[in-house]
PyMOL Python script that loads the backbone (N, CA, C, O; Angstrom):
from pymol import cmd

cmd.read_pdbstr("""\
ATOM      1  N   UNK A   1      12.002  50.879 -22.548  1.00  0.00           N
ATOM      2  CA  UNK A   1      12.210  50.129 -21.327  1.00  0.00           C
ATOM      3  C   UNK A   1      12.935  48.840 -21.666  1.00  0.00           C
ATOM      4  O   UNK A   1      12.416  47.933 -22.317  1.00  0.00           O
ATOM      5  N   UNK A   2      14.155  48.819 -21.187  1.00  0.00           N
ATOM      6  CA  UNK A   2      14.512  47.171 -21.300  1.00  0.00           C
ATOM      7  C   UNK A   2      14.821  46.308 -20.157  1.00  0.00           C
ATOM      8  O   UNK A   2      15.200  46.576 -19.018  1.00  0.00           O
ATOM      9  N   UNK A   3      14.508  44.972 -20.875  1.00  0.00           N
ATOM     10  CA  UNK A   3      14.778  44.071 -19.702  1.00  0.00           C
ATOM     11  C   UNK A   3      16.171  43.724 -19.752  1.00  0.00           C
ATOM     12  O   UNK A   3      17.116  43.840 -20.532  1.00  0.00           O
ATOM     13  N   UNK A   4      15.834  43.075 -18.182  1.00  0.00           N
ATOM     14  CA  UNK A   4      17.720  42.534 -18.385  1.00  0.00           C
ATOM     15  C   UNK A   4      17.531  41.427 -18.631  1.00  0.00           C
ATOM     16  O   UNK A   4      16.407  40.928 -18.676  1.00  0.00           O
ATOM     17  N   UNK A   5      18.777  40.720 -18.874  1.00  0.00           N
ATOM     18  CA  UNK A   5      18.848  39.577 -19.348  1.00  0.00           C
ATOM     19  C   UNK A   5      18.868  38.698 -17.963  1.00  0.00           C
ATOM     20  O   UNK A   5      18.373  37.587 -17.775  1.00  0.00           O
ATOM     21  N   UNK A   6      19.603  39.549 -17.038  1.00  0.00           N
ATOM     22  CA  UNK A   6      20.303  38.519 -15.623  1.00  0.00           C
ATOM     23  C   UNK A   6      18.625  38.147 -15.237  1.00  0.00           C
ATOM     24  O   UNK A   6      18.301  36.968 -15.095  1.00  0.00           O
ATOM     25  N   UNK A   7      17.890  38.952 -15.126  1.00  0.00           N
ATOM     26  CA  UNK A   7      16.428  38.529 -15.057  1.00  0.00           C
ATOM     27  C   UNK A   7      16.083  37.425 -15.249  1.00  0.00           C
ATOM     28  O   UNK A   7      16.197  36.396 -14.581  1.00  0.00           O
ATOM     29  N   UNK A   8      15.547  37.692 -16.406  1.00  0.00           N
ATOM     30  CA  UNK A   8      14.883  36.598 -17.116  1.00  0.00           C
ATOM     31  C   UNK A   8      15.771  34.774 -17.067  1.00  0.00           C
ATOM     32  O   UNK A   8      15.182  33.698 -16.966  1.00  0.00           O
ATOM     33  N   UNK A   9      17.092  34.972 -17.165  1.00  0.00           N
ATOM     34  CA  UNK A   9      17.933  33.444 -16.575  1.00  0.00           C
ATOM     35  C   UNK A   9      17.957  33.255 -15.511  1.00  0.00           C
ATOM     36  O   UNK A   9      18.517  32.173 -15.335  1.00  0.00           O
ATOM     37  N   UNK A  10      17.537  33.876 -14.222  1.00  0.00           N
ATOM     38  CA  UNK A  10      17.603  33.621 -12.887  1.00  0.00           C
ATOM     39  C   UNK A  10      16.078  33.029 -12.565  1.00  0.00           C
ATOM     40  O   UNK A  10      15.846  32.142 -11.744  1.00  0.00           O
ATOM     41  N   UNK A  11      15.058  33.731 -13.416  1.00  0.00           N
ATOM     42  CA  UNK A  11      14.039  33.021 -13.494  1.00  0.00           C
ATOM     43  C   UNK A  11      13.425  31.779 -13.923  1.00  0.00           C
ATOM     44  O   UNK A  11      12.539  31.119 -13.380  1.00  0.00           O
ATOM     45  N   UNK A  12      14.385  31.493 -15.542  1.00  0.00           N
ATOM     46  CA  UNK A  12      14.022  30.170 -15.645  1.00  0.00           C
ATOM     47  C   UNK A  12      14.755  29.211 -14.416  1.00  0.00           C
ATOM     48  O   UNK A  12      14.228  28.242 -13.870  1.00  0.00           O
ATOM     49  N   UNK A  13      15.725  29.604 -14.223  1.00  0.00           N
ATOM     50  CA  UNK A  13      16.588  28.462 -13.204  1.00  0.00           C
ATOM     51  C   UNK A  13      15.580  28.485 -11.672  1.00  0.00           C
ATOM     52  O   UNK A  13      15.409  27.515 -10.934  1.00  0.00           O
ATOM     53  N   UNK A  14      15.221  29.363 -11.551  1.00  0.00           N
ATOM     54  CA  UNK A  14      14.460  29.238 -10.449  1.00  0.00           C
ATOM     55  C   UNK A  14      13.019  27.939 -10.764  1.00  0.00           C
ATOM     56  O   UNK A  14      12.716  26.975 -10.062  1.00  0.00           O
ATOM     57  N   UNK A  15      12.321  28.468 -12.203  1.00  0.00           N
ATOM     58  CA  UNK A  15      11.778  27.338 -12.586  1.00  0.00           C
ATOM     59  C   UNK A  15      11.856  26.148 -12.677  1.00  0.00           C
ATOM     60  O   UNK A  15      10.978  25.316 -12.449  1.00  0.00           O
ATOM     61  N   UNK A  16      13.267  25.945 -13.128  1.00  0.00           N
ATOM     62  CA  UNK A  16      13.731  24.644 -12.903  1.00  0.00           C
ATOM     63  C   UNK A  16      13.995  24.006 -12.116  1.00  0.00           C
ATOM     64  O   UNK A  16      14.181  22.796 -12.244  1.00  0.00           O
ATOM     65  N   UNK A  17      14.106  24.773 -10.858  1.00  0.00           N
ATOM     66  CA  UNK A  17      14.238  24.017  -9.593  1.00  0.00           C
ATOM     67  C   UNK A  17      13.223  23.539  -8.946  1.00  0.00           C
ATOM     68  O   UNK A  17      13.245  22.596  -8.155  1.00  0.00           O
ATOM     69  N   UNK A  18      12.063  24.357  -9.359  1.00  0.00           N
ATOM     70  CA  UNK A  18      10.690  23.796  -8.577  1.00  0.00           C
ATOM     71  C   UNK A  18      10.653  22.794  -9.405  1.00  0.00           C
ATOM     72  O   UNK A  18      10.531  21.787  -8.708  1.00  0.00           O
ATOM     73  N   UNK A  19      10.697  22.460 -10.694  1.00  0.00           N
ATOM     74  CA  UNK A  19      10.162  21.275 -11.473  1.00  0.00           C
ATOM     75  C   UNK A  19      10.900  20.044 -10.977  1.00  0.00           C
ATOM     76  O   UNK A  19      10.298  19.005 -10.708  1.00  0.00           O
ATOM     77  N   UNK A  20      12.582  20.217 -10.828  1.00  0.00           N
ATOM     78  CA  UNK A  20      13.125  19.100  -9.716  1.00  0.00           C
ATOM     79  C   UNK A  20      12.373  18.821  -8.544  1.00  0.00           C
ATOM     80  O   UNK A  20      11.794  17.756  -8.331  1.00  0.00           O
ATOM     81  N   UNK A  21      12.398  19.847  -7.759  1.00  0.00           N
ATOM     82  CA  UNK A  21      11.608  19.416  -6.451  1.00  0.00           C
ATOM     83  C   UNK A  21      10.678  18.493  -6.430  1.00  0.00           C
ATOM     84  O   UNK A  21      10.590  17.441  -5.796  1.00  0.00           O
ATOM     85  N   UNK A  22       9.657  19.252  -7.569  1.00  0.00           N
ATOM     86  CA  UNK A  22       8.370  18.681  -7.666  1.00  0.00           C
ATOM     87  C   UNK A  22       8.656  17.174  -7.752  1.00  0.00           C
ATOM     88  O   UNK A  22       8.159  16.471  -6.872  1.00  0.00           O
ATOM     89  N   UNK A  23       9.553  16.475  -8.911  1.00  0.00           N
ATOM     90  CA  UNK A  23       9.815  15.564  -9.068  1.00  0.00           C
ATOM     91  C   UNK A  23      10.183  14.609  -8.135  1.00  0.00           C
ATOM     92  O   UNK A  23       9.839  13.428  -8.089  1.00  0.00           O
ATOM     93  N   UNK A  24      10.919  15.233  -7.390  1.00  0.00           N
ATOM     94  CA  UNK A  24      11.805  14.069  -5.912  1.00  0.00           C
ATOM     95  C   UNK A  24      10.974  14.051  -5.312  1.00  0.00           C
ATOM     96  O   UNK A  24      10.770  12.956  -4.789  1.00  0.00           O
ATOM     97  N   UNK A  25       9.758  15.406  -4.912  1.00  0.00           N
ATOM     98  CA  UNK A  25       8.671  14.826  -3.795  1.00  0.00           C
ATOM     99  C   UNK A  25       7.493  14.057  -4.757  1.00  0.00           C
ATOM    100  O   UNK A  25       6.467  13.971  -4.083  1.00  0.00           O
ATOM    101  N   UNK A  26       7.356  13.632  -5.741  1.00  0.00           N
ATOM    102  CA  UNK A  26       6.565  12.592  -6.436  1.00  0.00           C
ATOM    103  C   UNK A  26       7.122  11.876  -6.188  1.00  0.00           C
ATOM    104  O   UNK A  26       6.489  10.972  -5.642  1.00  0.00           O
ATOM    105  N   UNK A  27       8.564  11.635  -6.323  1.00  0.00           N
ATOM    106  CA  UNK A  27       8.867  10.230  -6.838  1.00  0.00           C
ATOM    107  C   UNK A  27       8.967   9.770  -5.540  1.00  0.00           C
ATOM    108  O   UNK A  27       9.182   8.561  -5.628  1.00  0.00           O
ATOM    109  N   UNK A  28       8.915  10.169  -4.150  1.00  0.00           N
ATOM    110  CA  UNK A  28       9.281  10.002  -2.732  1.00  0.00           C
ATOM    111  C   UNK A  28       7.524   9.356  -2.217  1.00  0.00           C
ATOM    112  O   UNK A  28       7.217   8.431  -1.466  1.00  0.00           O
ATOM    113  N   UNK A  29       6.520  10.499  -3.151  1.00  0.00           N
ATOM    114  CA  UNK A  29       5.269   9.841  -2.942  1.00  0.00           C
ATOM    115  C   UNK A  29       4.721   8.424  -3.591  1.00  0.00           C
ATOM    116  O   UNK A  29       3.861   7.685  -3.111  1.00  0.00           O
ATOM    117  N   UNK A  30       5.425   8.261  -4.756  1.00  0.00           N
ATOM    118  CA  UNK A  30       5.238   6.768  -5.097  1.00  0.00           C
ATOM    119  C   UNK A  30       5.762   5.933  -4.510  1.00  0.00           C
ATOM    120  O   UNK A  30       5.033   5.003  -4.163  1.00  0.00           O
ATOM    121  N   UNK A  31       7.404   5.858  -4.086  1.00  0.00           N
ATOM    122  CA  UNK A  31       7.842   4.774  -3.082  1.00  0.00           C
ATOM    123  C   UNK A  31       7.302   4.652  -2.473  1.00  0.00           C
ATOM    124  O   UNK A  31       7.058   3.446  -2.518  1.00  0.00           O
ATOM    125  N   UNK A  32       6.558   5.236  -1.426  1.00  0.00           N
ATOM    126  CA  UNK A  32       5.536   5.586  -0.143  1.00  0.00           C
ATOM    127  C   UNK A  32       4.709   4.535  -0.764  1.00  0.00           C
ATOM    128  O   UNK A  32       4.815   3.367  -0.388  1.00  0.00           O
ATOM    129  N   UNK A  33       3.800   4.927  -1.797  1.00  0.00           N
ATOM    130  CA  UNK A  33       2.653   4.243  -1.868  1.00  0.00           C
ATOM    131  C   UNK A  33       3.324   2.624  -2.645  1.00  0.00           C
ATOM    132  O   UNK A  33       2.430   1.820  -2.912  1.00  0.00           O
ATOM    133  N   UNK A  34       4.458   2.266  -2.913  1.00  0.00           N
ATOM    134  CA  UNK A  34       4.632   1.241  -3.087  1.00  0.00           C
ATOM    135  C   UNK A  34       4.731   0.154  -1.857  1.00  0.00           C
ATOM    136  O   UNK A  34       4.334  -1.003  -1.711  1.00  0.00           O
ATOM    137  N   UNK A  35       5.383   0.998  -1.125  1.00  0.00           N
ATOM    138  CA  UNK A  35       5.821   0.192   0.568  1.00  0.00           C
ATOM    139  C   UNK A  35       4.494  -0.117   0.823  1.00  0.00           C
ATOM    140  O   UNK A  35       4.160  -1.263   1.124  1.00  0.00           O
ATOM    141  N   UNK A  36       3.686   0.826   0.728  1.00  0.00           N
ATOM    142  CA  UNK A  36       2.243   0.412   1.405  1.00  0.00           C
ATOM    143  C   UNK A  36       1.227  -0.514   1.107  1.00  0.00           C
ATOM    144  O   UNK A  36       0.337  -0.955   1.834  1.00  0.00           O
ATOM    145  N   UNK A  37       1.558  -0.798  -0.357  1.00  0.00           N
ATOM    146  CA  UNK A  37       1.066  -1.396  -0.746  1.00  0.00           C
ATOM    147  C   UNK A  37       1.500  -2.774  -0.367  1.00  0.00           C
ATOM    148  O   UNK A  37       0.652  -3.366   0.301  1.00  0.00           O
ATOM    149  N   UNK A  38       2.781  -3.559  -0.656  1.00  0.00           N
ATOM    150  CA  UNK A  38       3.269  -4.334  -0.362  1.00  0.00           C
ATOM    151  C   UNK A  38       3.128  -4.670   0.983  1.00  0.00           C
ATOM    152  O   UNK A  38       3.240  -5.882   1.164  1.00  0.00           O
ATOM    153  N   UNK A  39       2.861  -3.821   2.284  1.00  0.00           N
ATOM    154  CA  UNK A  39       2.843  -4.114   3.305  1.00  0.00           C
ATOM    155  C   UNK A  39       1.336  -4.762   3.403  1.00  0.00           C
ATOM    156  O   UNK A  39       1.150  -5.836   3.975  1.00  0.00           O
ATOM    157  N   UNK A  40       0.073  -3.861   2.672  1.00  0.00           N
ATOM    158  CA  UNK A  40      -1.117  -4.151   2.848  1.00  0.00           C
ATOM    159  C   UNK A  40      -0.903  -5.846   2.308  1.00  0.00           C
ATOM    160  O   UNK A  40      -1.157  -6.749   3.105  1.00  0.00           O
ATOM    161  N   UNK A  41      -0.439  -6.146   0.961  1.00  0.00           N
ATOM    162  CA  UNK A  41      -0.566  -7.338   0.529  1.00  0.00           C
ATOM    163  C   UNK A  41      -0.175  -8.340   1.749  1.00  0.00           C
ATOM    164  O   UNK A  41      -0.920  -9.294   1.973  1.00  0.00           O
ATOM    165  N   UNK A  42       1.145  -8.104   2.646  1.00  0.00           N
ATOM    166  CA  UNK A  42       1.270  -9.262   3.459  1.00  0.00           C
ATOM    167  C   UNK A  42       0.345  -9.015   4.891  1.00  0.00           C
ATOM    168  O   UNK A  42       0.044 -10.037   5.509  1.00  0.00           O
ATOM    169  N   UNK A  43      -0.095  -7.741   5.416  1.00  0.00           N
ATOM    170  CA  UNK A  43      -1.007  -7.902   6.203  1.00  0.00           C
ATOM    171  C   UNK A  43      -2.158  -8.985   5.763  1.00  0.00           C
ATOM    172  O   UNK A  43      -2.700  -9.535   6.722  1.00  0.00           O
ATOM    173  N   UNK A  44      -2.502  -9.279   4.782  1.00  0.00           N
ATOM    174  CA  UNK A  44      -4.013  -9.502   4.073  1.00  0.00           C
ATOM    175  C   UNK A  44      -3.640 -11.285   3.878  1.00  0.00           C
ATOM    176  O   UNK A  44      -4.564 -12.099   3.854  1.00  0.00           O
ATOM    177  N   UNK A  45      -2.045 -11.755   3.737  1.00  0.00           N
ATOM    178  CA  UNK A  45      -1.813 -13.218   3.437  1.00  0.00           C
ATOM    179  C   UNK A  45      -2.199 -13.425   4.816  1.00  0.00           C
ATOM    180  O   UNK A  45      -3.121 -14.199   5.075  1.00  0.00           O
ATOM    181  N   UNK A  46      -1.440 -12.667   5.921  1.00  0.00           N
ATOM    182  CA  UNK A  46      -1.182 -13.001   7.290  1.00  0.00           C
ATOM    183  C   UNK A  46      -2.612 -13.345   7.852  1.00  0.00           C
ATOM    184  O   UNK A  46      -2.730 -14.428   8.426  1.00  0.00           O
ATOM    185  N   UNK A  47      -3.438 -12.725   7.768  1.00  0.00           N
ATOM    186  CA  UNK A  47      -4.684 -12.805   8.499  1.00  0.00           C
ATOM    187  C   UNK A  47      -5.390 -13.836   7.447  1.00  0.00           C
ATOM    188  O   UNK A  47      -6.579 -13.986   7.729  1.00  0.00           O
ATOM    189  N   UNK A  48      -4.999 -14.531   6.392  1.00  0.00           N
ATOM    190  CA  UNK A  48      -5.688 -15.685   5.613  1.00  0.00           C
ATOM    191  C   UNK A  48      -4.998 -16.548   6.692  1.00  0.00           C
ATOM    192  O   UNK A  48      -5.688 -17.099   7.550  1.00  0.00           O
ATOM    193  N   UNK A  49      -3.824 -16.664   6.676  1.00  0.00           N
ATOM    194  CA  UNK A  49      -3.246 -17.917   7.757  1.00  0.00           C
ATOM    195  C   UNK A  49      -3.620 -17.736   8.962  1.00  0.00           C
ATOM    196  O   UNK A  49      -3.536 -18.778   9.612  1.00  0.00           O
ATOM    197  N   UNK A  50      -4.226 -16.326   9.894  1.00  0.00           N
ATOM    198  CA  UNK A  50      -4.553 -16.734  11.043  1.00  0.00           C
ATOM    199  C   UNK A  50      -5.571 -17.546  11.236  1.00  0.00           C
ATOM    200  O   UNK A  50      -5.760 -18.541  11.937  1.00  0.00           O
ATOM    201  N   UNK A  51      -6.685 -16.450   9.885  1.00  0.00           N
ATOM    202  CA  UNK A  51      -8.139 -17.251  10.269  1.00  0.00           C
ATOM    203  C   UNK A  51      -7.915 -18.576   9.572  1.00  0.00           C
ATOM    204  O   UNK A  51      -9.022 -18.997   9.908  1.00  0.00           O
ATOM    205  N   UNK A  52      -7.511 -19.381   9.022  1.00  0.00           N
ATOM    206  CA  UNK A  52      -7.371 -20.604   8.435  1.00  0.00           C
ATOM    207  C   UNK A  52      -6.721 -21.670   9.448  1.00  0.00           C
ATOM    208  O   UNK A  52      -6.874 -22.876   9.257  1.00  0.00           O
ATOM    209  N   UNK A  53      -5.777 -21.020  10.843  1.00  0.00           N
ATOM    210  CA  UNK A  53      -5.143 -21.929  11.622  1.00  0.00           C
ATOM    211  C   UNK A  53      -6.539 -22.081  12.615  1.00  0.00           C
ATOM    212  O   UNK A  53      -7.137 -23.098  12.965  1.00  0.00           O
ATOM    213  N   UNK A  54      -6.847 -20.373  12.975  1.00  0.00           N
ATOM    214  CA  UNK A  54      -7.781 -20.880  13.958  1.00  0.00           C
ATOM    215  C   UNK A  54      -9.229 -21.674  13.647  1.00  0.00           C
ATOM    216  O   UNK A  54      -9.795 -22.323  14.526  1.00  0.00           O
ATOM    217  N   UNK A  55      -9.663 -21.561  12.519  1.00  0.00           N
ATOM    218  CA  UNK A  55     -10.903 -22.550  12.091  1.00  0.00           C
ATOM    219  C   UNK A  55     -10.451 -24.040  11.968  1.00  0.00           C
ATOM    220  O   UNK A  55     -11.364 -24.863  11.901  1.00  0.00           O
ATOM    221  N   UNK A  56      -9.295 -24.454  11.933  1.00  0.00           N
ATOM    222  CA  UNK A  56      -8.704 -25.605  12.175  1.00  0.00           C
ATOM    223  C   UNK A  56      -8.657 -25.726  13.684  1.00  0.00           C
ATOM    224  O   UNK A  56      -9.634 -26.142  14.307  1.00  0.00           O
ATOM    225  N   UNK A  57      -7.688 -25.416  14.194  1.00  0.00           N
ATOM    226  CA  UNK A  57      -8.394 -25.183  16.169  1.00  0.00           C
ATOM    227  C   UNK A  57      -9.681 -24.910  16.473  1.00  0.00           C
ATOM    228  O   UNK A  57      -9.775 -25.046  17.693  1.00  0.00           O
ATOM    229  N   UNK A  58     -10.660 -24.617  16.043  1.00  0.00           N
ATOM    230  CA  UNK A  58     -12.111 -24.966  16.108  1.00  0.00           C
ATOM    231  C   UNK A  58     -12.221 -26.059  16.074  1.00  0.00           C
ATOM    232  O   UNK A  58     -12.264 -26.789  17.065  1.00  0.00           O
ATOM    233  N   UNK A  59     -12.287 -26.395  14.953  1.00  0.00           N
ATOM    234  CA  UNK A  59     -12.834 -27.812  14.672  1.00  0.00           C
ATOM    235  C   UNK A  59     -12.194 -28.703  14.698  1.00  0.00           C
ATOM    236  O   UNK A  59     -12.353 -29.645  13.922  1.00  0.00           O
ATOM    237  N   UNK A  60     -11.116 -28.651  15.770  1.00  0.00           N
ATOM    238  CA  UNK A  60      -9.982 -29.700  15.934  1.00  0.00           C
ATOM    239  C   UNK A  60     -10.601 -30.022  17.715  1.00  0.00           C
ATOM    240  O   UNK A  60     -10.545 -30.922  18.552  1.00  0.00           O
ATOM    241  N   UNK A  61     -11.150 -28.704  17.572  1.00  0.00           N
ATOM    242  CA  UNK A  61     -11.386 -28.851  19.467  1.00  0.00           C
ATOM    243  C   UNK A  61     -13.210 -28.974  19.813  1.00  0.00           C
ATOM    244  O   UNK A  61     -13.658 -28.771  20.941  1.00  0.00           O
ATOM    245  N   UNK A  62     -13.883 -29.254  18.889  1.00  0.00           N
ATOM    246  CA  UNK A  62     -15.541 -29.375  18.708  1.00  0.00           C
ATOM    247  C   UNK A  62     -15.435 -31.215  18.562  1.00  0.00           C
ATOM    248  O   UNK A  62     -15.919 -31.829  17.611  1.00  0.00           O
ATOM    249  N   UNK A  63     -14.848 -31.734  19.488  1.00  0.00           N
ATOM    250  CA  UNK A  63     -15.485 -33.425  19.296  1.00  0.00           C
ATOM    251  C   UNK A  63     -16.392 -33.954  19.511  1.00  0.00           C
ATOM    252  O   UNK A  63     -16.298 -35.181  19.481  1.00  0.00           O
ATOM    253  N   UNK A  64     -17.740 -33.355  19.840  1.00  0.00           N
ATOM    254  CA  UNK A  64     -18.743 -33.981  20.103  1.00  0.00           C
ATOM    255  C   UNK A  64     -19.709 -33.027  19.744  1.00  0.00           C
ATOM    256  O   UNK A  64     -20.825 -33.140  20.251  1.00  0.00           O
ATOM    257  N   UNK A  65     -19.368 -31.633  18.556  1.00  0.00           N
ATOM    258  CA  UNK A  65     -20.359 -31.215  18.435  1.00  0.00           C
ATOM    259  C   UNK A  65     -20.833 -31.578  16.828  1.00  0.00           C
ATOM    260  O   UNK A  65     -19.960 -32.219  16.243  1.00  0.00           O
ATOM    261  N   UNK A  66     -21.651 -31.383  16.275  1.00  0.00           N
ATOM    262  CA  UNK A  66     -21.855 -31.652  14.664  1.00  0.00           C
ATOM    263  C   UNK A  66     -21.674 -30.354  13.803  1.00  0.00           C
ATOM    264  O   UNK A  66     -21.506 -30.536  12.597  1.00  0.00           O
ATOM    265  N   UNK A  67     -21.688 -28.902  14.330  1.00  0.00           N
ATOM    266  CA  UNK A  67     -21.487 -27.965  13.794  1.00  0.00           C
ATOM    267  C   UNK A  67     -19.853 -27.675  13.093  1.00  0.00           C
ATOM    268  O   UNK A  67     -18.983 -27.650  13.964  1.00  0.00           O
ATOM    269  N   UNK A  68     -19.439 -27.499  11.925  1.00  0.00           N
ATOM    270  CA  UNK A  68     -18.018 -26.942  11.698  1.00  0.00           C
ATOM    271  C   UNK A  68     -18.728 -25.911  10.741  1.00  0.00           C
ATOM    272  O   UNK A  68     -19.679 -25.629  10.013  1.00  0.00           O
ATOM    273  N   UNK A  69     -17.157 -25.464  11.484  1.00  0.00           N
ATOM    274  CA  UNK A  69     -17.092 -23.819  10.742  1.00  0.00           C
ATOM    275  C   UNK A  69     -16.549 -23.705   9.498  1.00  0.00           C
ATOM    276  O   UNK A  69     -15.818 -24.626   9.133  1.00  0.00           O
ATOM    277  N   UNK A  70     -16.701 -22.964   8.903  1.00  0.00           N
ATOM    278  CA  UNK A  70     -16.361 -23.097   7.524  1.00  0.00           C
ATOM    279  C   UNK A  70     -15.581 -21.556   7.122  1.00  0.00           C
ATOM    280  O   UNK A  70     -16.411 -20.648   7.155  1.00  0.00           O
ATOM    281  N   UNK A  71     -14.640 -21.238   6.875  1.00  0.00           N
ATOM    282  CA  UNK A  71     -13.639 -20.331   6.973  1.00  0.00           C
ATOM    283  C   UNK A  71     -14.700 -19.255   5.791  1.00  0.00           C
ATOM    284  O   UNK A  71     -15.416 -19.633   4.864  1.00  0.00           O
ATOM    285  N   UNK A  72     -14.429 -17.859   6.289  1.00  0.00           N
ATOM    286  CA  UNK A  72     -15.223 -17.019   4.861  1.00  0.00           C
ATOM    287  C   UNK A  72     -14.376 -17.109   3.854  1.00  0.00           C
ATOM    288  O   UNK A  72     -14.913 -16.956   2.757  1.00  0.00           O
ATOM    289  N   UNK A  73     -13.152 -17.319   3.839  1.00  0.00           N
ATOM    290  CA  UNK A  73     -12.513 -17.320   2.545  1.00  0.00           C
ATOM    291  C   UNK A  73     -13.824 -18.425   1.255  1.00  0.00           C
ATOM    292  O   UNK A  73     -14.618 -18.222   0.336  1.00  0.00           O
ATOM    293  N   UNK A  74     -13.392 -19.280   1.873  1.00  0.00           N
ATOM    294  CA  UNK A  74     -14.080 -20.590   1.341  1.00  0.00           C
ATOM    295  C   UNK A  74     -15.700 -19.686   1.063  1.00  0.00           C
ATOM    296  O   UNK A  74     -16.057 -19.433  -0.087  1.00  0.00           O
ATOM    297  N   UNK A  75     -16.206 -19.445   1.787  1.00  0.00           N
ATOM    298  CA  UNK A  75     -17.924 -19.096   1.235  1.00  0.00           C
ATOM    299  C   UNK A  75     -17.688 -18.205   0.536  1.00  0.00           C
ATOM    300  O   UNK A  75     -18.618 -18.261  -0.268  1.00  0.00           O
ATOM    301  N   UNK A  76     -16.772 -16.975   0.119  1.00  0.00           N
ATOM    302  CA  UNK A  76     -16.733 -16.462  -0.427  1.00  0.00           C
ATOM    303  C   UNK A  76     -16.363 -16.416  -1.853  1.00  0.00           C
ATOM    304  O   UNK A  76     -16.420 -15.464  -2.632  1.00  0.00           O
ATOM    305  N   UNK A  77     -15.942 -17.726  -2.059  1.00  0.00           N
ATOM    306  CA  UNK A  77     -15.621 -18.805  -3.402  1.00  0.00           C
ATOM    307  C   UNK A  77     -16.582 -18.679  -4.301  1.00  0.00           C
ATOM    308  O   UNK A  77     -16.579 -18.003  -5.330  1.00  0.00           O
ATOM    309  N   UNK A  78     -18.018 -19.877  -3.538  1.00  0.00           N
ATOM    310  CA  UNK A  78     -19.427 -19.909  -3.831  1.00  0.00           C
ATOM    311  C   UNK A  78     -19.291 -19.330  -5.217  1.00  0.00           C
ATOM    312  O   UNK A  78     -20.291 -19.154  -5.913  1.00  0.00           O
TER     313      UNK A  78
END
""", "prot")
cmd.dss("prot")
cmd.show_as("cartoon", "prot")
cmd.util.cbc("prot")
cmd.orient("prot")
């Protein structure tokens, strides 16, 4: 029984194409998770500056009370 040859080279090349594939949809899944990441980082500054403006508008607008608020960033220092 013999094999052919056209066989067996149509097969590795077929192999080789999934191993590309594979590659571009990894490397398509890391950009992904890079964007996301970077996006999470400035969601996470953004909401330090909201809650940091508005605990300042608290206690910019409490003139006659003795209570201030104290931002969780800060207690979470401790």
């Amino acid at each position: 029984m013999k094999i052919s040859r056209f066989n067996l080279s149509r097969r590795h090349r077929q192999s080789g194409s999934a191993v590309l594939v594979f590659i571009a949809l990894l490397a398509i899944m890391l950009m992904l998770i890079t964007a996301n990441s970077s996006t999470l980082l400035h969601l996470h500054r953004e909401l330090k500056l909201l809650d940091q403006r508005q605990v300042e508008r608290l206690n910019a607008s409490q003139t006659n009370a003795t209570l201030v608020v104290e931002s969780p960033a800060k207690t979470d220092q401790k």
